[in-house]
MIVEXDO-227044 format. One line per 2 residues: for each residue x, y, z of C-alpha. Coordinates in steps of 0.5 Angstrom, whole numbers, plus 2048, in hexadecimal, padded with zeros to 3 digits. Layout:
N
X Y Z  ...
This chain:
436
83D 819 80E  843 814 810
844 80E 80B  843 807 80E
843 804 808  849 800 805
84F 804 803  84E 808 7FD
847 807 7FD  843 80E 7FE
83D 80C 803  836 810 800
834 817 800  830 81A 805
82E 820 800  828 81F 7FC
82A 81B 7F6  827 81D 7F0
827 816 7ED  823 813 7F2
81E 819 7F2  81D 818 7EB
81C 810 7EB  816 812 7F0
813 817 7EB  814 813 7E6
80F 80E 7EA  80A 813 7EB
80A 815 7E4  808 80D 7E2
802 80D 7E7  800 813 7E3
800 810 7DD  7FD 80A 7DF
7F8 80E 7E3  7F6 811 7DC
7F6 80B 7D8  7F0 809 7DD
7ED 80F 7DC  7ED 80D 7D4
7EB 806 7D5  7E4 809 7D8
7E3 80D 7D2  7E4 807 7CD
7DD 803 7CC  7DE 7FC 7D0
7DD 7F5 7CC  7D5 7F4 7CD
7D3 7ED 7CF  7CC 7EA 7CD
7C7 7EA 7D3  7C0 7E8 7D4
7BA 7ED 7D3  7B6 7E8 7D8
7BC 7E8 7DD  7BA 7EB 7E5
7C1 7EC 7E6  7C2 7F1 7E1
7BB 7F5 7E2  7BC 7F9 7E8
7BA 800 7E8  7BF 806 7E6
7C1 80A 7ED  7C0 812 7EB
7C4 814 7F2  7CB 80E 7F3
7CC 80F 7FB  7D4 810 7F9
7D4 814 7F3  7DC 813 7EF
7DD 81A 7F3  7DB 817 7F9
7E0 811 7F8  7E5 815 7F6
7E5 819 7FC  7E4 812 800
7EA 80F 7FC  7EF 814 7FB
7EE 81B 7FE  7ED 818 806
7F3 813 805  7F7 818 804
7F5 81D 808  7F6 818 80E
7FC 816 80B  7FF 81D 80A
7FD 81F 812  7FF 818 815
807 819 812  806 821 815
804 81F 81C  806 817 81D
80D 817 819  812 816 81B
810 814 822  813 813 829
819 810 828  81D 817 824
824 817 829  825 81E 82C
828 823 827  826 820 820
826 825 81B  81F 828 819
821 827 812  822 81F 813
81B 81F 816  818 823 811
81B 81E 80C  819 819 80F
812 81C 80F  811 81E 807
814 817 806  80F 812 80A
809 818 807  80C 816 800
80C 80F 801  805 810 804
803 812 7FF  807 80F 7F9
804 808 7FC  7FC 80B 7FC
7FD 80E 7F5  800 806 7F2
7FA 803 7F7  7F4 807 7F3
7F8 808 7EC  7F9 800 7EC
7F2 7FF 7EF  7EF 804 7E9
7F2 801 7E2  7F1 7FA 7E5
7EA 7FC 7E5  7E9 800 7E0
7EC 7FA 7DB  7E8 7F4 7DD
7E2 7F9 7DE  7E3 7F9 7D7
7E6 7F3 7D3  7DF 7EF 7D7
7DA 7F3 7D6  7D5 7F1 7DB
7CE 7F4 7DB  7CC 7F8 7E2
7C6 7F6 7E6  7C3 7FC 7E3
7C5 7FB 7DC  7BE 7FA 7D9
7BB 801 7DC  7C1 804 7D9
7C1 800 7D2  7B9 802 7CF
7B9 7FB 7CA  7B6 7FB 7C4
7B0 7F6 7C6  7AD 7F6 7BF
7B3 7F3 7BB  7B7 7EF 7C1
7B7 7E8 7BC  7BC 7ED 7B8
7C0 7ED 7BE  7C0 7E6 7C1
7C7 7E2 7C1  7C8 7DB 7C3
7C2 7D7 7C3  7BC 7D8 7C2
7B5 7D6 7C2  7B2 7D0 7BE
7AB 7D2 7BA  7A5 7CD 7BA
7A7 7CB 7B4  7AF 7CA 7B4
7B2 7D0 7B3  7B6 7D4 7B7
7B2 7DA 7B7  7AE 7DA 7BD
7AB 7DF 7C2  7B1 7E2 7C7
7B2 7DE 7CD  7B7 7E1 7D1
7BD 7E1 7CC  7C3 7E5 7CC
7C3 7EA 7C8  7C9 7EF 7C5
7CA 7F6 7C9  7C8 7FA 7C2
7C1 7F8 7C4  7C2 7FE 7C9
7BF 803 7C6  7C0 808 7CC
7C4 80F 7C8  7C9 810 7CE
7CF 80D 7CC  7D2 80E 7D2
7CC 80C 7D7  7CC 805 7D3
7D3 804 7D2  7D4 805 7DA
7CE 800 7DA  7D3 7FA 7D9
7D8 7FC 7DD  7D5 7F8 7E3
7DC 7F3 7E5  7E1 7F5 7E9
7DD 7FA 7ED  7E1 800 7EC
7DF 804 7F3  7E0 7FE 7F6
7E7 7FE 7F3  7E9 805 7F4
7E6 806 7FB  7EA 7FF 7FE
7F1 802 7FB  7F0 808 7FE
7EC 807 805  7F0 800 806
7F6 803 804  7F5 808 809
7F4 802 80E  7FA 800 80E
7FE 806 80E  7FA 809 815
7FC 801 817  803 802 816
805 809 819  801 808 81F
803 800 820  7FB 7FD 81F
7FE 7F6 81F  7FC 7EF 823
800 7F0 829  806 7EB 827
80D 7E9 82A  813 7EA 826
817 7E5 823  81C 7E7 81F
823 7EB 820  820 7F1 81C
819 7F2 820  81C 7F1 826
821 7F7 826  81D 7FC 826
824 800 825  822 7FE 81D
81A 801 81C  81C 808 821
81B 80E 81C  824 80F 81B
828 80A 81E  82F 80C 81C
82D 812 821  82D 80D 828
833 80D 82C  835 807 831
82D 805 832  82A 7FD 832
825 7FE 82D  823 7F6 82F
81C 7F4 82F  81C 7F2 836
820 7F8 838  81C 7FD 835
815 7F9 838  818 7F9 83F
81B 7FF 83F  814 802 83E
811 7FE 844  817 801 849
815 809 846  810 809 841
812 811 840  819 810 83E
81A 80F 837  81D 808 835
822 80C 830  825 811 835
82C 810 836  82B 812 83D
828 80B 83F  82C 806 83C
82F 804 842  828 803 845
826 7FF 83E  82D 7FB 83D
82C 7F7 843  825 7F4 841
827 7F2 83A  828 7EA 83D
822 7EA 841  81E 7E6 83E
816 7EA 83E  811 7E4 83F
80D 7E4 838  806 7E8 83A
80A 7EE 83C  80E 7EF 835
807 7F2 830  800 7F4 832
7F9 7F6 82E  7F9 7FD 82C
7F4 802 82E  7EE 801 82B
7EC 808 829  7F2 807 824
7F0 800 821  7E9 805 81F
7EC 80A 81C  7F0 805 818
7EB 801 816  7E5 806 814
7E9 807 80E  7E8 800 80D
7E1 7FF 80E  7DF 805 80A
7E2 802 804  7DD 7FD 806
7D7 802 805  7D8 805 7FF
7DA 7FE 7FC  7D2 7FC 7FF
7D0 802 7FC  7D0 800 7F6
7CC 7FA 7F7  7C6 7FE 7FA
7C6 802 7F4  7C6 7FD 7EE
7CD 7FF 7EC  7D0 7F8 7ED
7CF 7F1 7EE  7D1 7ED 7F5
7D8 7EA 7F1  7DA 7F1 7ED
7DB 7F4 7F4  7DD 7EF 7F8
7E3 7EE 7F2  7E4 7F6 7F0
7E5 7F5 7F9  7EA 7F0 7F8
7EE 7F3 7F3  7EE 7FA 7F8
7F1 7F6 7FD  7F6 7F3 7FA
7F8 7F9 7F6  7F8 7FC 7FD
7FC 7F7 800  801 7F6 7FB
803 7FF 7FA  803 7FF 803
808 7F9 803  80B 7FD 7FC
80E 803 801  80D 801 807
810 7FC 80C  80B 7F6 80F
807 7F8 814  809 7F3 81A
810 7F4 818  811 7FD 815
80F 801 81C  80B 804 817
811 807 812  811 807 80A
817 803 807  81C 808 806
81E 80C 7FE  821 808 7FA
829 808 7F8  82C 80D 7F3
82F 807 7EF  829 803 7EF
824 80A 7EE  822 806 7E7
824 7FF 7E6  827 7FA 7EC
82A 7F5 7E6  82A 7ED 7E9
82D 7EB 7EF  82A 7F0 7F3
824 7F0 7F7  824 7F7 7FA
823 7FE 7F7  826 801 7FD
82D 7FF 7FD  832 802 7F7
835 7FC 7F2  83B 7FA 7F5
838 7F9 7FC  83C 7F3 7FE
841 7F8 7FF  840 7FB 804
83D 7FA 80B  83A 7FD 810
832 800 80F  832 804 80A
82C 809 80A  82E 80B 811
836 80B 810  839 807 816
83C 800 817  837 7FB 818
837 7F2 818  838 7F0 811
83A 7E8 811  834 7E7 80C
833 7EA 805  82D 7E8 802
82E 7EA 7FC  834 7E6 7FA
833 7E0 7FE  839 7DF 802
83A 7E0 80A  841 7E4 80B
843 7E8 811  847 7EF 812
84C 7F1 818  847 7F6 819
842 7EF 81A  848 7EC 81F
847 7EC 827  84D 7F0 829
84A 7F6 824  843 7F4 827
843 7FA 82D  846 7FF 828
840 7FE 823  83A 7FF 828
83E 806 82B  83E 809 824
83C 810 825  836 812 822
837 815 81B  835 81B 817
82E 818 814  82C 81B 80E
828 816 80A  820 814 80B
């Protein structure tokens, strides 16, 4: 791959990077290991808090037959998001936007990239959901609305197990006849251990929990590959070249990829593809018109936006189910929900670009030099340490505009940013991409 980066300057390798690829393993390693530490946290037997012999809210039957097991919720959570998200990367990736004559390979390594991102982000959604569960499920100790049909009190000696207040006698004393007092868990006779344990693990809900990690997660990640998004208008100069969201940009040649060129392009031949080198005489022309507002976005279909929210609204079932069976109270699943909804969020966004903005991409790798530490000064990973010192795009390898450096803060231009060098840059032949 030719060198545009400054002289003496190697520009990155297009060949897999062994370091990179170990940094990505040593992220699936942690998440195993915390996943574990999760499991070892539902083993522990979680603080107890004192309840109430006379409290209605924790004397619900215990349901024999759960509507979703763990089995089930599992294959809610985990199995079918990534079944999905492994036949949308086969089908959908990378899309219509591939110029004639890419590589197969370059393809194929696009496709196994936005697999693992897809799957690497559901795995930090699920896991970050599970040992936040687990942990709090723990430390507060909450009886379930079940609890007293799990527990088998020892009525005969409950004075024994009264803690805090306690009923006055007629005649001054403390030792009056039981009236709702809290009691210590150890008044719960019931010999299976872990049925009585998991009768005090009601706060956060951990079906609730797991399934919005997993099943909204899944939302978004249909949302972003088929672009389910509140029609909008683009108002910054990246969302507004389409050039920058297709699948390999280094790949176009002499193509106006504008916003507005791309849209009217598409009005005059919906058949043609906006990235076919053969019409950029045809787009050129329309890049100064100015296309009034309504015609620049538009809803998409409807059958879409269902796919893309029926994970969603199953997540809200199996959260209710929880409710119907008398495994929770109402705050434990809306909370254990909360939490699946923001582990889900935070792991999308984690590997992928914003919905509105990515055209459905995930964030490319990681640099080599930036494969296990950055180091202050930087704010990408995606860039090698001494990136002030080279221009132009680095993952695709051609020459781009870069009169701001974010990272160092300062505003400088290059001769490759100069007027007179300005029609040589944008007629730059298309490189030999290997990189995903």
């Amino acid at each position: 791959m030719p060198d545009y980066g400054a002289p003496g300057l190697k520009s990155r390798k297009s060949k897999p990077d062994i370091v990179v690829i170990a940094s990505y393993v040593f992220d699936w390693l942690i998440l195993v290991a915390v996943g574990v530490v999760g499991v070892i946290l539902g083993n522990i037997t979680p603080n107890k808090r004192p309840f109430s012999l006379q409290d209605p809210n924790i004397s619900f039957p215990f349901t024999e037959h759960e509507t979703v097991t763990s089995a089930l919720l599992l294959i809610c959570n985990a199995v079918i998001p990534i079944a999905v998200v492994l036949i949308v990367v086969l089908v959908f990736v990378p899309g219509p936007t591939v110029p004639a004559g890419t590589p197969k390979s370059l393809i194929w390594k696009r496709k196994l990239w936005e697999l693992h991102t897809g799957w690497l982000g559901l795995a930090l959604s699920l896991i970050s959901a599970w040992i936040i569960t687990q942990g709090m499920k723990n430390l507060f100790g909450k009886p379930r609305p079940d609890l007293l049909s799990r527990c088998q009190p020892d009525f005969a000696n409950v004075m024994q197990y009264i803690v805090g207040f306690k009923t006055p006698a007629d005649d001054g004393s403390l030792d009056g006849p039981y009236n709702g007092q809290l009691v210590r868990a150890d008044i719960c006779k019931n010999p299976d251990k872990a049925l009585l344990d998991d009768g005090f693990r009601s706060y956060p809900s951990g079906h609730a929990s797991s399934a919005a990690a997993g099943l909204i997660y899944l939302s978004f990640f249909l949302a972003s590959k088929f672009a389910i998004t509140l029609p909008f208008v683009p108002q910054d100069s990246t969302s507004a070249d389409t050039s920058t969201v297709t699948a390999f940009p280094s790949r176009l040649r002499n193509v106006d990829t504008s916003y507005e060129a791309v849209r009217n392009n598409l009005d005059a031949d919906p058949s043609v593809s906006p990235v076919d080198p053969a019409t950029a005489r045809q787009i050129g022309p329309h890049n100064a018109v100015v296309t009034s507002i309504r015609r620049q976005a538009a809803a998409p279909p409807l059958y879409l936006l269902v796919l893309t929210v029926l994970p969603f609204f199953t997540a809200i079932f199996v959260a209710s189910s929880r409710w119907f069976d008398f495994r929770h109270h109402g705050f434990d699943i809306l909370f254990g929900f909360i939490i699946g909804t923001i582990t889900a969020w935070f792991a999308f966004r984690y590997y992928h670009l914003p919905i509105r903005s990515g055209a459905g991409w995930a964030w490319g790798p990681r640099s080599h030099d930036k494969a296990f530490w950055a180091g202050l000064g930087s704010w990408s990973y995606a860039t090698n340490k001494k990136h002030w010192e080279r221009r132009g795009a680095e993952t695709e390898g051609i020459p781009a505009h870069r009169t701001d450096d974010i990272e160092l803060g300062v505003r400088y231009r290059t001769k490759a940013d100069s007027p007179s060098r300005a029609e040589s840059s944008t007629t730059a032949p298309a490189m030999d991409d290997n990189r995903i």
